[in-house]
Structure formats: structure tokens, C-alpha cells
DSSP file (Angstrom, degrees, kcal/mol; ACC not computed):
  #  RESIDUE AA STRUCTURE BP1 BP2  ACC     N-H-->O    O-->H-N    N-H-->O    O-->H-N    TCO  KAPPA ALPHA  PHI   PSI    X-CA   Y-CA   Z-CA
    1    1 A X              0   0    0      0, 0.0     2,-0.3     0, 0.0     0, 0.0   0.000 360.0 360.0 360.0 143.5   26.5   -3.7   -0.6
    2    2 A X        -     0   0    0      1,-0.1     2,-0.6     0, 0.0     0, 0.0  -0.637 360.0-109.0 -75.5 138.4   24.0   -1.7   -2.2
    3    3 A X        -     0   0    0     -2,-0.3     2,-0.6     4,-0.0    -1,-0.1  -0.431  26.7-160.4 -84.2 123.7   23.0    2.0   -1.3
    4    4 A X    >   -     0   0    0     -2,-0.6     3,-1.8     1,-0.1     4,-0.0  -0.752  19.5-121.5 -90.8 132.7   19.9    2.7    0.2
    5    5 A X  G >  S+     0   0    0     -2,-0.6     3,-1.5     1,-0.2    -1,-0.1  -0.060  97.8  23.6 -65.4 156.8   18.5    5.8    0.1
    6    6 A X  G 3  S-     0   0    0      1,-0.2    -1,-0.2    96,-0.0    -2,-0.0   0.680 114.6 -98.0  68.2  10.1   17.7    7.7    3.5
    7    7 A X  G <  S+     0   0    0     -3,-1.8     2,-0.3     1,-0.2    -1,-0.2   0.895  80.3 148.0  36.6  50.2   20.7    5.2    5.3
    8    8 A X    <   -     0   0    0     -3,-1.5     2,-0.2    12,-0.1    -1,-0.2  -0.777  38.2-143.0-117.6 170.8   18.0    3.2    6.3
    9    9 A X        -     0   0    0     -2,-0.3    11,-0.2    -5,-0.0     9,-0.1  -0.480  11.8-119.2-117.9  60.2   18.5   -0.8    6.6
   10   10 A X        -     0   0    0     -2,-0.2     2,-0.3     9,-0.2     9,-0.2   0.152  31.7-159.1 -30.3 143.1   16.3   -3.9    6.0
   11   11 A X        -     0   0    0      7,-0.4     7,-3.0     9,-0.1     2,-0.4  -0.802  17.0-144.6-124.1 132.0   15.6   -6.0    8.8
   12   12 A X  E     +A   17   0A   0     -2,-0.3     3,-0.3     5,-0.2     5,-0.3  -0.924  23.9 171.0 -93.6 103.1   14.5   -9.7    9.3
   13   13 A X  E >  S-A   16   0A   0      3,-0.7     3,-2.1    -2,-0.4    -2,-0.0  -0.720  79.2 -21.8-110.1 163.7   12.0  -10.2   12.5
   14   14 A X  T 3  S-     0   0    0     -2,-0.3    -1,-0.2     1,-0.2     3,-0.1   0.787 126.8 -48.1  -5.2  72.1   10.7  -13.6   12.5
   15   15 A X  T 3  S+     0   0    0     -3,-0.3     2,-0.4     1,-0.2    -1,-0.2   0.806 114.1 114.1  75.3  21.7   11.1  -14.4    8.8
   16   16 A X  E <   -A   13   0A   0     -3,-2.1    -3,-0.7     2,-0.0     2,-0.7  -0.861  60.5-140.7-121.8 163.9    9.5  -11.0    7.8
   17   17 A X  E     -A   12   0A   0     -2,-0.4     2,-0.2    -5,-0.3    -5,-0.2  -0.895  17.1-164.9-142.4 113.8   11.6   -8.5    6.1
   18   18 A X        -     0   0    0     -7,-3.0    -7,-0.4    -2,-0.7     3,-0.1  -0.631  26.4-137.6 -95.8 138.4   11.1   -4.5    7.1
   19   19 A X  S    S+     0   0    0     -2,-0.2    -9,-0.2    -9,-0.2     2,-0.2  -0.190  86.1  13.4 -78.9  37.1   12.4   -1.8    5.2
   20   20 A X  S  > S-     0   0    0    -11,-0.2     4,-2.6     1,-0.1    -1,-0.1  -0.559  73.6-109.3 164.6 127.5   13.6    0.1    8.7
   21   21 A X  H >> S+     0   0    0      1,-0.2     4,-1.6    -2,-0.2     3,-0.5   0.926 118.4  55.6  -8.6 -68.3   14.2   -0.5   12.5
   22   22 A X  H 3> S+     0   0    0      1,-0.3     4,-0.8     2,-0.2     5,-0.3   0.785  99.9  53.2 -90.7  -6.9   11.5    1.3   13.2
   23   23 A X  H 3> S+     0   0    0      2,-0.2     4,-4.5     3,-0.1    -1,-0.3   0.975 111.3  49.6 -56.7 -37.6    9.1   -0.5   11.2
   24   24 A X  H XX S+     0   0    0     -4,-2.6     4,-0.9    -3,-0.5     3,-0.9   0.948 110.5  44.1 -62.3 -82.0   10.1   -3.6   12.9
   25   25 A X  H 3X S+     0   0    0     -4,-1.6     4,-0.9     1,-0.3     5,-0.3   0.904 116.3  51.7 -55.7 -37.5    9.8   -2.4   16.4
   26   26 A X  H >X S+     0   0    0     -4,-0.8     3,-6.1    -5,-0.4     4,-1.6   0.867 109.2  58.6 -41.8 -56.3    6.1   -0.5   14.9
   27   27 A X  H <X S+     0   0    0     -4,-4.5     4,-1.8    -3,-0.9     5,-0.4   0.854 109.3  41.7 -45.0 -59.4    5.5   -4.2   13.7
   28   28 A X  H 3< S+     0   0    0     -4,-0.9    -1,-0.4     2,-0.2     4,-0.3   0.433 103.3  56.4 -80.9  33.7    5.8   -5.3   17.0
   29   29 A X  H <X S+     0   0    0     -3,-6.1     4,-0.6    -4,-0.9    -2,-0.2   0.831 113.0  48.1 -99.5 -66.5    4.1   -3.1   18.9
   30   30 A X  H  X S+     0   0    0     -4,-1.6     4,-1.1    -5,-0.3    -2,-0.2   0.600 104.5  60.2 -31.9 -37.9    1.1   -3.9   16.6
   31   31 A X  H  X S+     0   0    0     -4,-1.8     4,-1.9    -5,-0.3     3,-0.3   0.947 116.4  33.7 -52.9 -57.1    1.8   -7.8   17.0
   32   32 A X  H  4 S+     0   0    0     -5,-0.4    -2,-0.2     1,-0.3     6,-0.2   0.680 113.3  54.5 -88.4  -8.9    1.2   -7.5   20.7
   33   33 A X  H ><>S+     0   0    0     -4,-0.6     3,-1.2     1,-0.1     5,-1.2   0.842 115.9  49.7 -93.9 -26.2   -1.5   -4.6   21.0
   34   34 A X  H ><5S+     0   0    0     -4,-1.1     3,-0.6     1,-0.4    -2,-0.2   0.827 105.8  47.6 -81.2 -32.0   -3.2   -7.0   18.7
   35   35 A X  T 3<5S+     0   0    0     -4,-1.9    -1,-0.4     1,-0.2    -2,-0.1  -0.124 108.7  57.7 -91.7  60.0   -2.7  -10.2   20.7
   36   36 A X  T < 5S-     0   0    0     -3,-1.2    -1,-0.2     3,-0.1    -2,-0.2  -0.037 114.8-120.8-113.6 -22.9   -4.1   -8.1   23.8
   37   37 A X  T < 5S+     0   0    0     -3,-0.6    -3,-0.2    -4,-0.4    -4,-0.1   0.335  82.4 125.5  79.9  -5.9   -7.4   -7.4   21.5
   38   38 A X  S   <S+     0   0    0     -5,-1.2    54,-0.3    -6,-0.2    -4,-0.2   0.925  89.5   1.8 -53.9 -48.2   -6.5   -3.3   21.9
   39   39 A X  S    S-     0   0    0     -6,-0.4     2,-0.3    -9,-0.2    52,-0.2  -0.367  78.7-155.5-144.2-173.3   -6.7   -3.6   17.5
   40   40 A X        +     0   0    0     50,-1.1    50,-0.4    -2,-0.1     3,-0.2  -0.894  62.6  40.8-160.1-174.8   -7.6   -6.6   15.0
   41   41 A X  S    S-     0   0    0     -2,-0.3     2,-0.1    48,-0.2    -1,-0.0   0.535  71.8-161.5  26.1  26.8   -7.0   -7.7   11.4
   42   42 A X        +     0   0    0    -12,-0.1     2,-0.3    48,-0.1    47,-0.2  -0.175  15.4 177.7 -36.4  91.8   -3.2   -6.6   11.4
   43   43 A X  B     -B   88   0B   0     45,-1.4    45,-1.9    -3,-0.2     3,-0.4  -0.924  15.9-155.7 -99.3 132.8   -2.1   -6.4    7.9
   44   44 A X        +     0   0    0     -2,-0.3    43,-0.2    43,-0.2    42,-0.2  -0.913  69.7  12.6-121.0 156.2    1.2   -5.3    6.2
   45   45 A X  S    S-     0   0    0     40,-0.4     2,-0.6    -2,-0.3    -1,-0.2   0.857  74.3-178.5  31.4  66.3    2.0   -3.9    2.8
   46   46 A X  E     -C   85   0C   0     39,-0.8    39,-2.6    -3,-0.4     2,-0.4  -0.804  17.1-141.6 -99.4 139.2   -1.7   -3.1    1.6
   47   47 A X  E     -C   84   0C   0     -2,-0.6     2,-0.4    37,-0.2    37,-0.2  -0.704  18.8-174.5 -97.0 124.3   -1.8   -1.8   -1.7
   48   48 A X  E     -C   83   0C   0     35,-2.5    35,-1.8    -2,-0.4     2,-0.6  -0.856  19.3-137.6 -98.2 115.4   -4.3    1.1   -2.8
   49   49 A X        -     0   0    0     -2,-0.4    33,-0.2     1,-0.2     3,-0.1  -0.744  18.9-178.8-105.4 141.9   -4.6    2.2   -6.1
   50   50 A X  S    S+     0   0    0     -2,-0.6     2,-0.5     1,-0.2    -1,-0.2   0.793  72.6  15.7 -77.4 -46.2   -4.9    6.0   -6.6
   51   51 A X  S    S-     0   0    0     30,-0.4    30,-2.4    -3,-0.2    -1,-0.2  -0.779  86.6-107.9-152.7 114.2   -5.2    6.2  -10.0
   52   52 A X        -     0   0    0     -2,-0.5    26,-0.1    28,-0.2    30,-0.1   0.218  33.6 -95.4 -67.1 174.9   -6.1    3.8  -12.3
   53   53 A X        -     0   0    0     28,-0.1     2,-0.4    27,-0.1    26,-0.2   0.090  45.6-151.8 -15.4 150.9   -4.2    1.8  -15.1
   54   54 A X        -     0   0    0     24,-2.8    23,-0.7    -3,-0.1     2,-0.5  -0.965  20.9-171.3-135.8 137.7   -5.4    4.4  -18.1
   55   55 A X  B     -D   76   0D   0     -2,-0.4    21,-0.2    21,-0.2    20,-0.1  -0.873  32.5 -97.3-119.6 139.8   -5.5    2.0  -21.9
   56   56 A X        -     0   0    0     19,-2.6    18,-0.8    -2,-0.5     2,-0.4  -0.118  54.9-105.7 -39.1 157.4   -5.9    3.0  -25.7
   57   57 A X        -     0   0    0     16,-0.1     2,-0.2    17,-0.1    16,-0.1  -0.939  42.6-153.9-118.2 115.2   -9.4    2.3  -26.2
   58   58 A X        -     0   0    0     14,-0.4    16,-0.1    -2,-0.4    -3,-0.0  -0.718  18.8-165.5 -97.9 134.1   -9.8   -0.9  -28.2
   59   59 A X        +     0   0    0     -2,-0.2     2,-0.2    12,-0.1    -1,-0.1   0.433  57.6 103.7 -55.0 -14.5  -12.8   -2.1  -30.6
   60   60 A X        -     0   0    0     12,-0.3    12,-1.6    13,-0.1     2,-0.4  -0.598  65.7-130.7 -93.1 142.3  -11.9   -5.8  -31.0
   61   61 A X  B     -E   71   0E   0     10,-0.3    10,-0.2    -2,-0.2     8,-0.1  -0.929  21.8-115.9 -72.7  91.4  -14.0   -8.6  -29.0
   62   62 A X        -     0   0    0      8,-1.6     7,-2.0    -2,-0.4     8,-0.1   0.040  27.8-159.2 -39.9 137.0  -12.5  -11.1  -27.2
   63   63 A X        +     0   0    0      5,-0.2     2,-0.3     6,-0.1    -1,-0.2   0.572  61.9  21.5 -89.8 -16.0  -13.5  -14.5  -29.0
   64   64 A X  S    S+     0   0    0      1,-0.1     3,-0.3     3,-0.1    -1,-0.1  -0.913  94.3  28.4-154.1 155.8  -12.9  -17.3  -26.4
   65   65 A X  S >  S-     0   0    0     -2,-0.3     2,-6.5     1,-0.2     3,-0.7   0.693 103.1 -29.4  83.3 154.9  -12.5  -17.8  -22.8
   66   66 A X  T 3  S+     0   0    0      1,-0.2    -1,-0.2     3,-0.0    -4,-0.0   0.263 130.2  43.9-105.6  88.9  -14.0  -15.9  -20.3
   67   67 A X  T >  S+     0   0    0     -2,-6.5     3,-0.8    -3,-0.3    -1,-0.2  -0.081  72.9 155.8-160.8  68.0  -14.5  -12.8  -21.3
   68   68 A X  T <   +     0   0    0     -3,-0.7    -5,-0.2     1,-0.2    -6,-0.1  -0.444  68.9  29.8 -63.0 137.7  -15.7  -13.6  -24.6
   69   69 A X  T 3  S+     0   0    0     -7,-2.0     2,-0.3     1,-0.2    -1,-0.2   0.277  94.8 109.8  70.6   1.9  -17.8  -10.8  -25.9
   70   70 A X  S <  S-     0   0    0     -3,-0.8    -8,-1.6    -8,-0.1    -1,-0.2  -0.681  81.4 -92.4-104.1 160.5  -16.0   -8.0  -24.0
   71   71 A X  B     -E   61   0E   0     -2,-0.3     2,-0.4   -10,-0.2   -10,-0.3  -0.576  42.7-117.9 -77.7 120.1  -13.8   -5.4  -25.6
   72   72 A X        -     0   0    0    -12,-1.6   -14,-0.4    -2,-0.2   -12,-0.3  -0.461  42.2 -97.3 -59.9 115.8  -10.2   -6.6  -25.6
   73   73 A X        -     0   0    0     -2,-0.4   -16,-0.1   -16,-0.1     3,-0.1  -0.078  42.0-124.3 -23.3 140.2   -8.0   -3.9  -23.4
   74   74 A X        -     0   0    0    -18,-0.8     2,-0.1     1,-0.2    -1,-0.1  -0.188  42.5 -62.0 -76.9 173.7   -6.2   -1.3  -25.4
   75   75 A X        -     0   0    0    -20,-0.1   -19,-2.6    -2,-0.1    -1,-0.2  -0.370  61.9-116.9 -55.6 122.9   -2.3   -0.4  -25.5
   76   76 A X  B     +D   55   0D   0    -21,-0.2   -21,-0.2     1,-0.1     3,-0.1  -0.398  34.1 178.5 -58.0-177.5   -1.3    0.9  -21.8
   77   77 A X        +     0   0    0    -23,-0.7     2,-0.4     1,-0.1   -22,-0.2   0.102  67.0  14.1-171.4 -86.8   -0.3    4.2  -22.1
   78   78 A X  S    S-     0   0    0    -24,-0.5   -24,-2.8   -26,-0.1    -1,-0.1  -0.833  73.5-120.2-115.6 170.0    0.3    4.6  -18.3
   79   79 A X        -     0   0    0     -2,-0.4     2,-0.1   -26,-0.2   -24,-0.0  -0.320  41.7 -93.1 -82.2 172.6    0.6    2.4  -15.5
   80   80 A X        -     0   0    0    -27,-0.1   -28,-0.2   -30,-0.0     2,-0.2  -0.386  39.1-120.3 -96.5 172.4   -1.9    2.6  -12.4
   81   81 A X        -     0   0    0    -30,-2.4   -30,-0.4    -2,-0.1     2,-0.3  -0.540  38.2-171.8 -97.3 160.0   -0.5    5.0   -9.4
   82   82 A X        -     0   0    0    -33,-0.2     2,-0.4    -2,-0.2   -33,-0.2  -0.955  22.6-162.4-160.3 132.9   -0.3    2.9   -6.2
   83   83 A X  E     -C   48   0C   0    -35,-1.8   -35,-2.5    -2,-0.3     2,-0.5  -0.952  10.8-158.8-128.3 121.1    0.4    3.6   -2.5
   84   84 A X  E     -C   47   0C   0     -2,-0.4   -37,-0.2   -37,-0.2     2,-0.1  -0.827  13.5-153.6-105.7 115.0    1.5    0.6   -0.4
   85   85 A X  E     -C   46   0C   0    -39,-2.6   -39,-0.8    -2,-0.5   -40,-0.4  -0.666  17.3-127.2 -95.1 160.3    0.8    1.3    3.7
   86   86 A X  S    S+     0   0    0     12,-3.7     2,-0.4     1,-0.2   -41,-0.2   0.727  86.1   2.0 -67.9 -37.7    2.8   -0.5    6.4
   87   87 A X  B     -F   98   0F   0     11,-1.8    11,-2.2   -43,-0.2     2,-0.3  -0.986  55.4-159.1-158.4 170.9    0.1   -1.6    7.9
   88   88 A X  B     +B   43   0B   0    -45,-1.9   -45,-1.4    -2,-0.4     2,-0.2  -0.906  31.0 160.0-135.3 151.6   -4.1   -1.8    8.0
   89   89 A X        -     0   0    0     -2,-0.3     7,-1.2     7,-0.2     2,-0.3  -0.810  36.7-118.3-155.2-136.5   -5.8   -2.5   10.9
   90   90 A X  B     +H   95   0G   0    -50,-0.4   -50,-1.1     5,-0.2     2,-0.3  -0.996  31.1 168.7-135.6 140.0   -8.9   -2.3   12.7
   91   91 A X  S    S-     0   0    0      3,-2.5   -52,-0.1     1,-0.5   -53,-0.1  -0.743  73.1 -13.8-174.5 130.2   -9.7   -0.4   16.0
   92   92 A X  S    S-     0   0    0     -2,-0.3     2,-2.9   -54,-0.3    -1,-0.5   0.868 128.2 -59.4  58.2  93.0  -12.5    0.6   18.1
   93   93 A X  S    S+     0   0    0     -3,-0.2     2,-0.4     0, 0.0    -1,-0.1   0.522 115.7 115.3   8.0  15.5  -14.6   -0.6   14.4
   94   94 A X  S    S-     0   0    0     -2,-2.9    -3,-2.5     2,-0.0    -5,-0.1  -0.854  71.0-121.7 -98.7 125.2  -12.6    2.2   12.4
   95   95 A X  B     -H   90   0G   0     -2,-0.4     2,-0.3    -5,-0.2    -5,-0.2  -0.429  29.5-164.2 -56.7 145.9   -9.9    1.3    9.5
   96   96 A X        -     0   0    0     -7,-1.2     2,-0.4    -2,-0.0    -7,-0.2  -0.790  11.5-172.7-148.9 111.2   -6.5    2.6   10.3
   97   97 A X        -     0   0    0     25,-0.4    27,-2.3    -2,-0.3     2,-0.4  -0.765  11.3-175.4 -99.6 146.3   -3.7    2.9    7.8
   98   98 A X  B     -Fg  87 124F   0    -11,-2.2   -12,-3.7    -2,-0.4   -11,-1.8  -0.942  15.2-155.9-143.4 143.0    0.1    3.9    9.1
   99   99 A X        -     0   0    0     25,-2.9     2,-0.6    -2,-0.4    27,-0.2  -0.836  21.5-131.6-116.1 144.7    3.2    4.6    7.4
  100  100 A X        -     0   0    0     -2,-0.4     2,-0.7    26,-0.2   -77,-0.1  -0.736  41.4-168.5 -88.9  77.5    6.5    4.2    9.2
  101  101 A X        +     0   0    0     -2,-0.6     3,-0.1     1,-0.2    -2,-0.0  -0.546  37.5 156.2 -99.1 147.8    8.3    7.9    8.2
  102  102 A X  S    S+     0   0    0     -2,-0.7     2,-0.4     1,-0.3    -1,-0.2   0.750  80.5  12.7-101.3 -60.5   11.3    8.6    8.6
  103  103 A X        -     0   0    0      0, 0.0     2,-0.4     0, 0.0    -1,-0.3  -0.995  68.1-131.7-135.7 140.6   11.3   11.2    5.9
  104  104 A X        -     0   0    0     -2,-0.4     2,-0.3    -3,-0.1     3,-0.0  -0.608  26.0-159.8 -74.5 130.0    8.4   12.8    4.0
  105  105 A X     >  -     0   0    0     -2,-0.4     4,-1.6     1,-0.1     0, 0.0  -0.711  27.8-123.7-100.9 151.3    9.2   12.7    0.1
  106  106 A X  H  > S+     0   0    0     -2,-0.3     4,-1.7     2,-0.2     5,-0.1   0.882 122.5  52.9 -63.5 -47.9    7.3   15.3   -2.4
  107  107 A X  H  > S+     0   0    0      2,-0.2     4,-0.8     1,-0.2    -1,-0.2   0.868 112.9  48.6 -78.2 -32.7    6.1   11.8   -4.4
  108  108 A X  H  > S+     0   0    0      2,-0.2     4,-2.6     1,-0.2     5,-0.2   0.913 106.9  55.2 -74.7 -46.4    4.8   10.6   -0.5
  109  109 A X  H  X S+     0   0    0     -4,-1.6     4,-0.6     2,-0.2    -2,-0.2   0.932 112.0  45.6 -38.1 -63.5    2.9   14.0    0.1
  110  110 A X  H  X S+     0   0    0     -4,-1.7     4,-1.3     1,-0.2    -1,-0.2   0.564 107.9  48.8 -81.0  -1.2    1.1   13.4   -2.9
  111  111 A X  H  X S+     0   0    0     -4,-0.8     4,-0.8     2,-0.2    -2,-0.2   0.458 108.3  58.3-108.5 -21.6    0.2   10.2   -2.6
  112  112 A X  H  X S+     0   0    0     -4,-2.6     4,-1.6     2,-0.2    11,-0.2   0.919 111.5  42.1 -54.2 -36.8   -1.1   11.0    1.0
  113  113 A X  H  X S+     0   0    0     -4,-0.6     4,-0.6    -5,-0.2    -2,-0.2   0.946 113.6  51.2 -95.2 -62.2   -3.5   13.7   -0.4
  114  114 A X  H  X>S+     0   0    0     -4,-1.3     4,-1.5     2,-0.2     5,-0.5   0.751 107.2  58.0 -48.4 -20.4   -4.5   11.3   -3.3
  115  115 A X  I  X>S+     0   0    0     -4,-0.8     4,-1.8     1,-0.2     5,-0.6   0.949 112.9  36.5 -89.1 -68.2   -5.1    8.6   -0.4
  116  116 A X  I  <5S+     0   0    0     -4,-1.6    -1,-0.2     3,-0.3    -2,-0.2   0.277 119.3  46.4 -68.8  16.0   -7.8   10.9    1.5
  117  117 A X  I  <5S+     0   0    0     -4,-0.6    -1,-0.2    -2,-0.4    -3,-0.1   0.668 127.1  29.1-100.5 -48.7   -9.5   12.4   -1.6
  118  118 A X  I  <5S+     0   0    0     -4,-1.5    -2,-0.2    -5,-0.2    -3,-0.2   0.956 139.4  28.0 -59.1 -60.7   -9.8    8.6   -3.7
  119  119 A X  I  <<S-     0   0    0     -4,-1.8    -3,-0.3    -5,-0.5    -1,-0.2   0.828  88.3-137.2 -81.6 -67.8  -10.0    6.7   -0.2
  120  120 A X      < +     0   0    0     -5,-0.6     2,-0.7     1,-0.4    -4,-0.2   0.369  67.7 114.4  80.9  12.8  -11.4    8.9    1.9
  121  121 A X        -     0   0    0     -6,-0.3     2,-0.4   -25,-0.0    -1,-0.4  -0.930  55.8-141.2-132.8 145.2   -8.7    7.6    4.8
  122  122 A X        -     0   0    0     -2,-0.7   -25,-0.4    -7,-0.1     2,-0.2  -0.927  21.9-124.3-114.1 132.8   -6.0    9.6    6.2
  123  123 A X        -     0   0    0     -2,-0.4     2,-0.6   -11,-0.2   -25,-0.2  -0.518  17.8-129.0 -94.1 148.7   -2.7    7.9    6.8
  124  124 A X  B     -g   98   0F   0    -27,-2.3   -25,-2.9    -2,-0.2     2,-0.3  -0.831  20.2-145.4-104.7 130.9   -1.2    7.9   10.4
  125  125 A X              0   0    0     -2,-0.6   -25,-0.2   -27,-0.2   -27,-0.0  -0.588 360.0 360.0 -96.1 134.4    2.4    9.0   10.3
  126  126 A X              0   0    0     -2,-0.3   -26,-0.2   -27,-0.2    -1,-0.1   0.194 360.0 360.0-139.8 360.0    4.8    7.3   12.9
């Protein structure tokens, strides 16, 4: 068996696969406030990017297909920053993104603060 950090466990609940208990139990909590109408549009693992892809800057002009005439992408250099929430949803007409924590990481910290400066949304901790 592999080691998971934080001795936490993936879980299957109907055919979905949670990184934690308590994500599952969130997930349902969410399921059912949703088929109640309390929330709407119930999404899990939406991805945000903080900060984009960053390329070389290239001169050459794609020749075919389309996007013929546009400057062919440069060499990455780094990859884009990304924070994936547990869930999105909508309630009382307001976006609401939540993380499942168990424990706060330094790398989670910053990508919280990156989410409400880029975003403008503040992530709900459970």
C-alpha cells in the first residue's frame, strides 16, 4: 500500500472517489442540501488558475490550421499555478468555493491568498 501523507484515505461513494472521509460525508451533505434547493450547481474538483503558464516569447507565425497568422507559443519556462476546490456552488445567488481541511499546508495558505487577490473569492474551510 502506498503512503499517504496526513494518514488520510481515499474513499469510493457512489462511484466517486474522495481524497478523505470527510470529504465524502461534505459531499453528501451538499448532495442533499442541494436536492432540498437550500444551494445549486454542485460541482467538484474546479480548477482555478492563479498564475498563468509564463512562455519564451516566439517570433515565428503559425502557417496552417487555425491559428494561422498568430505567433507560435514560445519554450515554457514555467508551468501555470493552479488551485483545485472541493466544491463550487451556488447559494442565495453568491459563488461558494470550499476546501475539505484537515490540515493547512504553507503551499495551501498561499494559494488561498492568491485565490482572493486573482479571484476575488474567499475559500470556505471545512
Amino acid at each position: 500500500m502506498r503512503y499517504r501523507k496526513y494518514n488520510n484515505k481515499k474513499i469510493t461513494v457512489d462511484g466517486m472517489v474522495f481524497d478523505s472521509k470527510k470529504e465524502a460525508k461534505r459531499y453528501e451533505e451538499l448532495f442533499m442540501l442541494q436536492k432540498v434547493g437550500a444551494i445549486s450547481g454542485l460541482r467538484r474538483q474546479v480548477k482555478y488558475v492563479l498564475i498563468p503558464a509564463q512562455r519564451e516569447w516566439c517570433d515565428e507565425i503559425y502557417t496552417r490550421g487555425e491559428n494561422k497568422g498568430k505567433n507560435k507559443p514560445g519554450r515554457l519556462l514555467e508551468r501555470e499555478c493552479t488551485y483545485v476546490a472541493d466544491f463550487v456552488y451556488y447559494q442565495d445567488g453568491e459563488v461558494v468555493v470550499e476546501d475539505t481541511k484537515g490540515f493547512r499546508t504553507k503551499e495551501y495558505i498561499i494559494k488561498r491568498k492568491l485565490m482572493l487577490y486573482m479571484h476575488h473569492i474567499r475559500i470556505k474551510e471545512i
